[in-house]
C-alpha positions as CSV (number, residue, x, y, z in Angstrom):
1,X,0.0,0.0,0.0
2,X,1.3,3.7,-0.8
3,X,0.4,4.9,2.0
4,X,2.1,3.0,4.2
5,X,5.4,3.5,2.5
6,X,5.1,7.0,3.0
7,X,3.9,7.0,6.9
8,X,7.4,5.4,7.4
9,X,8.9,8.8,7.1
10,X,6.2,11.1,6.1
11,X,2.9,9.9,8.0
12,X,0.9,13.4,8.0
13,X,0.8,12.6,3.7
14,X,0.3,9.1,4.4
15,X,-2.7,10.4,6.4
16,X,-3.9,12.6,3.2
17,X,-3.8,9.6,1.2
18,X,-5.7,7.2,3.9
19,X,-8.2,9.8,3.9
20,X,-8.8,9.8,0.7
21,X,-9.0,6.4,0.1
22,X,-11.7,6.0,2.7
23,X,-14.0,7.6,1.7
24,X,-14.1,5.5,-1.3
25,X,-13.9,2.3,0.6
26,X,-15.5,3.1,3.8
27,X,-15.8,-0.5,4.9
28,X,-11.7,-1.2,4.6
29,X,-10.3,-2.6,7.6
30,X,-6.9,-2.1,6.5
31,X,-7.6,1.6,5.7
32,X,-9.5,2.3,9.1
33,X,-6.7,0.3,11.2
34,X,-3.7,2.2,8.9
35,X,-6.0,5.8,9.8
36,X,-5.9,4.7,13.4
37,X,-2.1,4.2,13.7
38,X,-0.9,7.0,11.9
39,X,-2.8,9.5,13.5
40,X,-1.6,7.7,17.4
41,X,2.0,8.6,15.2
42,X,1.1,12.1,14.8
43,X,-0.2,12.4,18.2
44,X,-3.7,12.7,17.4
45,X,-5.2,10.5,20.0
46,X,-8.9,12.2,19.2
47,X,-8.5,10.8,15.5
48,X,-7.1,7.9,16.7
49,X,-9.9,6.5,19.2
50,X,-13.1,7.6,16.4
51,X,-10.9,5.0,13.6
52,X,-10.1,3.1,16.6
53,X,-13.7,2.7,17.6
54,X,-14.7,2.5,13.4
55,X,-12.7,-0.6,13.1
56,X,-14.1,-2.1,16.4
57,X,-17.5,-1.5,14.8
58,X,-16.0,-2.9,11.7
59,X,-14.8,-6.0,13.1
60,X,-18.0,-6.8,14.6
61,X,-20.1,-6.1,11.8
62,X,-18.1,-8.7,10.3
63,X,-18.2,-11.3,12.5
64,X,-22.1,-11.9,12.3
């Protein structure tokens, strides 16, 4: 994934990217969980607990 060769050294664009991806693919796991990390890496823990709690909601939807 791009993004995720950029958040090694440039997560704020890896962010953009994630973003934008998203909202195309809402339901993504990987994006939700990647969103999640990289914000903790930024030190946006607000960001990170609401794609924190999307992918929660996520993996449950999932499971049934």
């Amino acid at each position: 994934m791009y993004a995720v060769a950029l958040g090694e050294k440039e997560p704020q664009k890896a962010i953009e990217v994630l973003e934008k991806a998203h909202k195309r693919h809402s339901g993504d796991r990987q994006i939700v969980s990647a969103l999640s990390y990289y914000y903790k890496q930024t030190g946006n823990r607000e960001k990170s607990k609401l794609y924190g709690e999307k992918l929660k909601a996520l993996q449950n939807f999932s499971v049934r």
